[in-house]
KOLSE-880801 format. One line per 8 residues: number of its first residue (from 1); for each residue x, y, z of C-alpha. Coordinates in nm, 2 decimals, padded with zeros to 4 digits. Example, Ala and Ser with C-alpha at 12.3 -4.5 7.8 and 13.67 -1.06 7.14 Angstrom:
// residues 2
1> 01.23/-00.45/00.78  01.37/-00.11/00.71
This chain:
// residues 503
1> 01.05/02.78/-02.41  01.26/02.53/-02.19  01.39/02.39/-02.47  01.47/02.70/-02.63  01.65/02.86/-02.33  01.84/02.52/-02.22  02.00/02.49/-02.55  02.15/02.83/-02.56
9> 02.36/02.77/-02.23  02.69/02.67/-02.28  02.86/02.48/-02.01  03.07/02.75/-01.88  02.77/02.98/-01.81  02.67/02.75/-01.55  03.02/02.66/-01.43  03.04/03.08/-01.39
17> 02.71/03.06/-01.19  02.77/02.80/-00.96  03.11/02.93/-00.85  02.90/03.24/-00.76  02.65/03.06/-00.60  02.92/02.83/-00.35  03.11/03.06/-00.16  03.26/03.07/00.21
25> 03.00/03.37/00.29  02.71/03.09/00.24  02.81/02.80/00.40  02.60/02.66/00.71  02.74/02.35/00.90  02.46/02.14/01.07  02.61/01.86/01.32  02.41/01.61/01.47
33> 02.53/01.30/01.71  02.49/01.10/01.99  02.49/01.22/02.31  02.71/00.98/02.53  02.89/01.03/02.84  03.23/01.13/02.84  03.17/01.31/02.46  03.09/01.65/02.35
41> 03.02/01.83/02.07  03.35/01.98/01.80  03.36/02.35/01.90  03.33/02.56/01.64  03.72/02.67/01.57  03.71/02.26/01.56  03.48/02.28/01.27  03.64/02.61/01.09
49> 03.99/02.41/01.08  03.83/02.06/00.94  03.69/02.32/00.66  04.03/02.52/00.58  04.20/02.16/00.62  04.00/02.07/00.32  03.98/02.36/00.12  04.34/02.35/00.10
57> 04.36/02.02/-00.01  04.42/01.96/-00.45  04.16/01.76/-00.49  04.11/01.62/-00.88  03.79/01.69/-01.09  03.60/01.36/-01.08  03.61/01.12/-01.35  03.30/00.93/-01.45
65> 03.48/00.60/-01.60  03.21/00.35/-01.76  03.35/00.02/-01.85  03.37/00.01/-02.24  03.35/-00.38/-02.26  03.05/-00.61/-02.24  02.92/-00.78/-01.91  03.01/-01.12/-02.05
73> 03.36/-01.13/-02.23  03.36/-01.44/-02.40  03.01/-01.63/-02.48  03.02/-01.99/-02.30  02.97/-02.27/-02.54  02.57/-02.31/-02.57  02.38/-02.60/-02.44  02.03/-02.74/-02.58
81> 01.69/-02.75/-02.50  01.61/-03.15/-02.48  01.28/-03.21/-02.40  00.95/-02.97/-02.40  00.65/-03.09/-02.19  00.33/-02.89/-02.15  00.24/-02.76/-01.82  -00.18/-02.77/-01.87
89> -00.25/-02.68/-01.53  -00.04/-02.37/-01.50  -00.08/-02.28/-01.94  00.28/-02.30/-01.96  00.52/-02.49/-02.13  00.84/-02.65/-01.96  01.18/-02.74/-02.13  01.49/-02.99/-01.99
97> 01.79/-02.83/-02.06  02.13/-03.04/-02.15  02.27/-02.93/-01.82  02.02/-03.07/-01.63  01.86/-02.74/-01.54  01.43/-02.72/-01.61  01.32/-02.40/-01.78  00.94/-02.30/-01.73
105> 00.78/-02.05/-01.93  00.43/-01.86/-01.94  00.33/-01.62/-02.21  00.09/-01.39/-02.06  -00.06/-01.04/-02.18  -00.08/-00.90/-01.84  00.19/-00.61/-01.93  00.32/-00.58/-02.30
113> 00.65/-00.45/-02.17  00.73/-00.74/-01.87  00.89/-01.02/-01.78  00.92/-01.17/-01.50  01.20/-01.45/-01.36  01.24/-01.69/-01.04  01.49/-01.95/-01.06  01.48/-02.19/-00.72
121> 01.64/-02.42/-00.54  01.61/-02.70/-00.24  01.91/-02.67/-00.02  02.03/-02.37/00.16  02.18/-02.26/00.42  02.04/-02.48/00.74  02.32/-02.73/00.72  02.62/-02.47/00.73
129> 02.83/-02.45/01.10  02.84/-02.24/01.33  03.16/-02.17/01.29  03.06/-01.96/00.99  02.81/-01.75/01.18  02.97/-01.41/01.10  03.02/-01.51/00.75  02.67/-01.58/00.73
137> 02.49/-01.25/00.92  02.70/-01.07/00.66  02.65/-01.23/00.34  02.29/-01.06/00.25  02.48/-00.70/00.23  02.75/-00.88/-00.03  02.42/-01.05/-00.24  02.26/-00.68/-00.25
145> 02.59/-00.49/-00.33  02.79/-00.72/-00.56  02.92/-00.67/-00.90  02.99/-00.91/-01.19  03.34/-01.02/-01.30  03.52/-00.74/-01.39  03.22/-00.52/-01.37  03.21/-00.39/-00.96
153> 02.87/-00.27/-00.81  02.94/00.08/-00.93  03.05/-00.05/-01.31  02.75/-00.24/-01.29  02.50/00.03/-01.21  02.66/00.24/-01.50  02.62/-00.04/-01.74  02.25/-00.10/-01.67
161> 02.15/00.30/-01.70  01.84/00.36/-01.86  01.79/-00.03/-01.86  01.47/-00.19/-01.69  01.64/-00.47/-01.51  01.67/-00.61/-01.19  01.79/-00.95/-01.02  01.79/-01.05/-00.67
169> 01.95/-01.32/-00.48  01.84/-01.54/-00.16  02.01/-01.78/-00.01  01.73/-01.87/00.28  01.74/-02.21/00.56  01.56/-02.45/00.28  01.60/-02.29/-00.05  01.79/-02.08/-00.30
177> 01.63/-01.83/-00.53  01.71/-01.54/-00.77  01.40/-01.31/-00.88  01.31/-01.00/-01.10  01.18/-00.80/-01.40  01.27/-00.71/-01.70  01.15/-00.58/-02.07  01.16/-00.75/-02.40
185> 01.38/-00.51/-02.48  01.63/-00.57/-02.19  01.57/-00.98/-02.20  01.92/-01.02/-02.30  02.14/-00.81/-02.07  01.90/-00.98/-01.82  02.01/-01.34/-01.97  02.37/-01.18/-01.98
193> 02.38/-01.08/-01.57  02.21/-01.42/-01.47  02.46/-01.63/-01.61  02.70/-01.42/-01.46  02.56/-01.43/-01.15  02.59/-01.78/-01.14  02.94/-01.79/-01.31  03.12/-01.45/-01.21
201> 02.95/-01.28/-00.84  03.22/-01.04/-00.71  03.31/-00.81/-00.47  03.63/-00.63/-00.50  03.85/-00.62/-00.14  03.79/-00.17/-00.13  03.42/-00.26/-00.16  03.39/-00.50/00.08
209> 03.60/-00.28/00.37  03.34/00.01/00.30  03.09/-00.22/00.33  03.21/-00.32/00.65  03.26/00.06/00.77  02.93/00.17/00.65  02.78/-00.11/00.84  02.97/-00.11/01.19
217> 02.91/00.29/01.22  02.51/00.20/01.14  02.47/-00.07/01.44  02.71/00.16/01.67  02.43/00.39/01.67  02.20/00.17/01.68  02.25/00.06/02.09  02.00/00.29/02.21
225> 01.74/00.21/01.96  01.47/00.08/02.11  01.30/-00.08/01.79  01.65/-00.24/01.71  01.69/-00.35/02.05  01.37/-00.48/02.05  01.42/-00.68/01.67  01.76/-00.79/01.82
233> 01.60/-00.97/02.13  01.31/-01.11/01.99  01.55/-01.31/01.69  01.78/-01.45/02.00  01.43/-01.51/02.17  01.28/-01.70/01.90  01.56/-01.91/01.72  01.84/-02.15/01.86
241> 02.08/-02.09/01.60  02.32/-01.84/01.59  02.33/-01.74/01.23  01.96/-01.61/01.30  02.05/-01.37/01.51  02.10/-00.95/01.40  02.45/-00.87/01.31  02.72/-00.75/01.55
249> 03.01/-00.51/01.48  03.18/-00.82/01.62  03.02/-01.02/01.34  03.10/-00.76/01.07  03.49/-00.74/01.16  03.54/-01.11/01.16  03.34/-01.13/00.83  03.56/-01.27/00.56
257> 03.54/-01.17/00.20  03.70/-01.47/00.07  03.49/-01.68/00.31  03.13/-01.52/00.21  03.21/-01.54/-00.15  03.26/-01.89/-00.15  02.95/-01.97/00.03  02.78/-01.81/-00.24
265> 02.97/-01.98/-00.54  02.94/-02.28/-00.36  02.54/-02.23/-00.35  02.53/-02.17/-00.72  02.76/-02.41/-00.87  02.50/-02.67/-00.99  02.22/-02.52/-01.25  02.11/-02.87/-01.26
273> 01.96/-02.80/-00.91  01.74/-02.48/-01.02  01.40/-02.44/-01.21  01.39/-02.09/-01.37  01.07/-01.94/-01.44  00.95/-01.72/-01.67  00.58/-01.54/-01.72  00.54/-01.24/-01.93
281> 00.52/-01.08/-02.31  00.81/-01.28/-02.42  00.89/-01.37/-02.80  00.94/-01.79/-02.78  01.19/-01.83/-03.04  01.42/-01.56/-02.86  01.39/-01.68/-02.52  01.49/-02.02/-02.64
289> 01.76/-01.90/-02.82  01.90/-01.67/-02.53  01.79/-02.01/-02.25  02.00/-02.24/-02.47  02.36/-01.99/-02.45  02.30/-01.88/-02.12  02.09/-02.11/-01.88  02.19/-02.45/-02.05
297> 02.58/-02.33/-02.06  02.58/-02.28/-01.68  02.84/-02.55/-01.53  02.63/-02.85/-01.38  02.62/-03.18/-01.19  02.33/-03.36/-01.29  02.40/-03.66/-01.01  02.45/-03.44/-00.72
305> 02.11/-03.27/-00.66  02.07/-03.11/-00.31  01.76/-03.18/-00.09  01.62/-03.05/00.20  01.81/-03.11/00.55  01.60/-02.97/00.85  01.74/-02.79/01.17  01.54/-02.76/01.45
313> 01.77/-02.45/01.53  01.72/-02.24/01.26  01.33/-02.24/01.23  01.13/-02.11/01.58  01.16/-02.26/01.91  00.89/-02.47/02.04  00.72/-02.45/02.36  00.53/-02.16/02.55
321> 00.76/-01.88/02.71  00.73/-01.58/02.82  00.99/-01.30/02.86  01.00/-00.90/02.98  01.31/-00.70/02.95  01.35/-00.34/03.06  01.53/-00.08/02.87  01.58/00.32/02.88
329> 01.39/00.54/02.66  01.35/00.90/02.58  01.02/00.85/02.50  00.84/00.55/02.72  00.66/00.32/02.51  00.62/-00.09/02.54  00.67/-00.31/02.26  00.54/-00.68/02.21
337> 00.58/-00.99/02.04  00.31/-01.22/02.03  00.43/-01.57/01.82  00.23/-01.85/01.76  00.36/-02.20/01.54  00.30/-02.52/01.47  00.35/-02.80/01.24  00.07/-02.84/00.98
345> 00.14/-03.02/00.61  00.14/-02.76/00.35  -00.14/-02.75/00.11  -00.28/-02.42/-00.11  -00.57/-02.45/00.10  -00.37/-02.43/00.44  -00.19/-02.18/00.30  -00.53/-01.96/00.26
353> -00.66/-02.10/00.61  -00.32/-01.94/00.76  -00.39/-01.61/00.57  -00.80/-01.61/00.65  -00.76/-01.70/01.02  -00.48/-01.41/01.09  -00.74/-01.16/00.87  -01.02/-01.25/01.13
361> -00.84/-01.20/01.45  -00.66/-00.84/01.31  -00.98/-00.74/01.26  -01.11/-00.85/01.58  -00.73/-00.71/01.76  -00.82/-00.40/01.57  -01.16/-00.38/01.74  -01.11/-00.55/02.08
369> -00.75/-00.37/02.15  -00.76/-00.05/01.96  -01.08/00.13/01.99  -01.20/-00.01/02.30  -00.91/-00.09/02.50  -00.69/00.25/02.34  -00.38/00.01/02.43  -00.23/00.06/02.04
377> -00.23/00.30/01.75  -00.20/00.03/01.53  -00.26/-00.40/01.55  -00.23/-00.69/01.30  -00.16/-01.06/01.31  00.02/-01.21/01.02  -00.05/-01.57/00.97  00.15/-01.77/00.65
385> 00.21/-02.12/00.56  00.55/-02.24/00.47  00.64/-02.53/00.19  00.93/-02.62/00.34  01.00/-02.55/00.71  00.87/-02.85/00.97  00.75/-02.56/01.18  00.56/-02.43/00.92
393> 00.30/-02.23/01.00  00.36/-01.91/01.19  00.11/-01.64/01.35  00.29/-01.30/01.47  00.13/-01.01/01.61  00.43/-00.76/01.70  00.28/-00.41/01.83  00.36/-00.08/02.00
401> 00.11/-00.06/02.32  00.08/00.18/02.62  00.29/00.02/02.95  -00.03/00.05/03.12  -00.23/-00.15/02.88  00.05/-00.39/02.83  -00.16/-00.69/03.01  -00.47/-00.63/02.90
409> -00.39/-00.66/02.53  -00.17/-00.98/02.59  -00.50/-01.12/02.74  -00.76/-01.02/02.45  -00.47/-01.17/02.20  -00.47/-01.49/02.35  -00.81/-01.52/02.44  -00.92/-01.39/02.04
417> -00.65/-01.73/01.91  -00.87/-01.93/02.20  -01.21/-01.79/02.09  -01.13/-01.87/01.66  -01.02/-02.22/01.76  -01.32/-02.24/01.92  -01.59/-02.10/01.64  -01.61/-01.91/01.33
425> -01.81/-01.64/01.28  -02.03/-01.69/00.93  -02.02/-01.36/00.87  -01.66/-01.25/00.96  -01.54/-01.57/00.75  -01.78/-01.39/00.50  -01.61/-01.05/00.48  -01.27/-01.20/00.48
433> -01.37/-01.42/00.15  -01.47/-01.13/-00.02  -01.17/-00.97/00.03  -00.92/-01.24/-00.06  -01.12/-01.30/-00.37  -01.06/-00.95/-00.49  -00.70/-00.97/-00.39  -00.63/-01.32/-00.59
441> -00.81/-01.21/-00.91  -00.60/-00.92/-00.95  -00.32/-01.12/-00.83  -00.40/-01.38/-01.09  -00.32/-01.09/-01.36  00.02/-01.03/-01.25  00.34/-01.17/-01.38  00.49/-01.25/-01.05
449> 00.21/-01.44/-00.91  00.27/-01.74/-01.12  00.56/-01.71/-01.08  00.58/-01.73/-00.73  00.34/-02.06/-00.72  00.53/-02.23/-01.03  00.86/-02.21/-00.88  00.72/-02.29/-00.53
457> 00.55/-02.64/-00.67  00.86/-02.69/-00.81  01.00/-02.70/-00.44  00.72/-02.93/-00.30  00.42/-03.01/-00.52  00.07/-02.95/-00.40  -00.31/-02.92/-00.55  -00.25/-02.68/-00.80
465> -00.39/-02.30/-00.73  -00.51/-02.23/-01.07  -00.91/-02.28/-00.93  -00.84/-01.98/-00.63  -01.16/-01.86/-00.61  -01.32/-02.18/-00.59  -01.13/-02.30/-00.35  -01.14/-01.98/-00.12
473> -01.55/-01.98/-00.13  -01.55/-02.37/-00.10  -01.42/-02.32/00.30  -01.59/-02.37/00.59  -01.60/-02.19/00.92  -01.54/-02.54/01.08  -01.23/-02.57/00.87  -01.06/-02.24/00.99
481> -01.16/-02.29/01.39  -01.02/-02.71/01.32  -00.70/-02.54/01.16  -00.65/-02.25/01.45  -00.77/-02.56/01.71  -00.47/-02.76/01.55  -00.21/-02.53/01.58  -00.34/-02.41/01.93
489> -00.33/-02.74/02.06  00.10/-02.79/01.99  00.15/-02.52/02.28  00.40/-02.32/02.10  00.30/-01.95/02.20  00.56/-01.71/02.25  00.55/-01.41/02.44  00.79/-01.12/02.42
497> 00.78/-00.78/02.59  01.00/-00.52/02.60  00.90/-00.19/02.89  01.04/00.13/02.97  01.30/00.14/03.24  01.09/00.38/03.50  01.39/00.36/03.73
């Protein structure tokens, strides 16, 4: 019946309908902003003259205009595959490009329509200046919003309607990545858009300038936020550097176009620097075909590989501290930051010991702070393991909690990390093995899990995680209380708290 009905409707019948249906006798204007001193709201012949003001205006039908040429405009000469190895470990095959560039690729059955990519690199940004700090804060709007060559962000999202692709850029302290899906239908507009994300990023200047106004009116409302507030303090709390900090409307205005986009170019101007990774229902043949014109033609210096340089200033600050600040709310409600780190060697079984050791004290917060105390409506520590950073492990517990409870709960944190360095329940270590079992094996059937721990033993090689399970059930509760004891013991435990201003 829709069918039916929808087909006999010509295009001016519903033209005729909605000019019936949008009419000055239906119009309802609903105005909402900040109440600050010394502003009030339009009154309401304010309003009715903005209206007429537009009304009068001639303003042109819109035009939809799709590009009608193709994302890359001339093919780059294609380079070669020059070596294949075989990957036992992970089941996966790898291939040296002429470039310089290593390809890694995993045929899996997970999905018959998916195919997932990671492409990373050692370097980053922990070695830029400060004097590029505002070019920095507001470089990860330009790597969410770009567009490619000709194509802008709007072209771009035209281009790839009713396509299943998707490519993301990071440009962290330690490491450079790009990651996403795609079909085996869409493999080679995929192949297309990374090579011309390493080739042809862009952000025209009128995109750039509403990026910046879209941005500076978001944190001018933000002042009296007390969750941004609150994220705001805690980055200058825990980090030195300032291109950790949140953003500024300071920091947008003096954000450079030209500036950001050479940072970026600059970031991806040697393939011979990445490992890209593929896992997924791929056909072979095609993906080498497609790796060799569009991977192995990216531009390349084979001798100038970028490694690792650590700054203390961008990872988090050692030492215990402490710090309270007061702020104004309409509705009074404390906020805290509880941040433990340390330096441990990364390993796939620290990595679980991190993960297991934050599972037993949320559970225990959960317990000990929630239903007992009634400080929180909510608890959790998060505990990872990082492959690069020096200060690489990190514990955070950040929470909402009653002002009145605010102590107590800081005390039953601390004395939960005291208690687990201490001794390990058999049975709570229990519980949590049975659940990160069950979470790795479905992991284990998913595209971008391997990845994930390809790429990242391409960044620092480790035991390989192919035995999970086994190596979950194989750990002790005298490992996880020697781990927590370990970290414990470098007396970095940072304490953030933010209280309604009762004055």
């Amino acid at each position: 019946m829709m069918s039916m009905i929808v087909n006999q409707l010509p295009v001016e019948a519903v033209n005729q309908m909605f000019s019936q249906i949008v009419s000055d006798k239906n119009l309802v204007v609903l105005g909402m902003m900040p109440a600050r001193e010394g502003e009030s709201c339009p009154k309401d012949e304010d309003i009715l003259a903005l209206l007429s003001q537009v009304e009068a205006e001639d303003i042109a039908p819109y035009v939809d205009n799709v590009k009608d040429e193709p994302l890359v405009s001339e093919l780059p000469t294609a380079g070669k595959v020059v070596k294949e190895n075989m990957l036992s470990d992970f089941g996966a095959k790898e291939w040296i490009l002429s470039n310089g560039a290593k390809v890694i690729l995993k045929q899996t059955d997970f999905k018959s329509d998916e195919i997932s990519m990671m492409a990373v690199a050692k370097g980053g940004m922990s070695a830029c200046g400060n004097d590029q700090v505002a070019d920095l804060l507001f470089m990860p709007v330009v790597l969410e919003q770009h567009g490619l060559g000709n194509f802008t962000n709007s072209d771009l999202n035209k281009l790839l309607a009713g396509k299943q692709v998707s490519l993301k850029i990071s440009l962290d302290d330690y490491m450079r990545s790009l990651s996403g899906n795609t079909t085996p239908k869409d493999l080679k507009t995929y192949m297309e858009m990374l090579y011309m994300t390493f080739t042809g990023l862009n952000v025209s200047e009128d995109e750039f300038v509403s990026m910046q106004n879209l941005y500076k009116g978001l944190i001018e409302n933000q002042g009296q936020n007390p969750a941004f507030v609150f994220q705001k303090k805690l980055q200058e709390f825990l980090f030195a550097s300032p291109i950790k900090r949140v953003f500024s409307v300071d920091d947008i205005e003096k954000a450079s176009r030209k500036n950001i986009l050479g940072i970026i170019r600059e970031q991806l101007i040697n393939a011979a620097d990445f490992t890209f990774v593929f896992s997924g229902n791929f056909d072979e043949a095609e993906l080498k075909v497609l790796t060799e014109q569009y991977i192995a033609s990216l531009p390349s210096a084979k001798d100038k590989k970028s490694e690792v340089k650590l700054n203390s200033a961008v990872e988090i600050k050692s030492g215990n501290e402490e710090q309270e600040f007061a702020m104004k709310m309409e509705v009074p409600q404390g906020s805290a930051a509880v941040i433990v780190s340390g330096k441990m060697p990364y390993s796939f079984k620290n990595r679980l010991l991190a993960s297991m050791s934050a599972q037993l004290i949320s559970t225990r917060l959960l317990s000990e702070v929630r239903e007992k105390e009634g400080a929180v409506y909510s608890i959790y520590t998060q505990g990872s393991q990082d492959r690069l950073s020096e200060m690489s492990v990190t514990y955070q517990t950040i929470f909402q909690v009653k002002p009145e409870k605010k102590d107590r709960a800081l005390e039953i944190i601390r004395s939960e990390f005291e208690k687990l360095a201490k001794e390990t329940p058999v049975e709570e270590l229990d519980k949590v093995k049975e659940f990160m079992v069950k979470q790795i094996t479905e992991d284990e059937h998913t595209n971008s899990y391997w990845c994930s721990m390809m790429a990242g033993n391409e960044l620092l090689p480790s035991e390989i995680c192919v035995k999970a399970e086994q190596t979950i059930q194989s750990i002790t509760p005298e490992e996880v209380s020697n781990y927590v004891n370990k970290v414990m013991k470098q007396n970095n435990y940072r304490v953030l708290v933010m209280m309604p201003d009762t004055k």
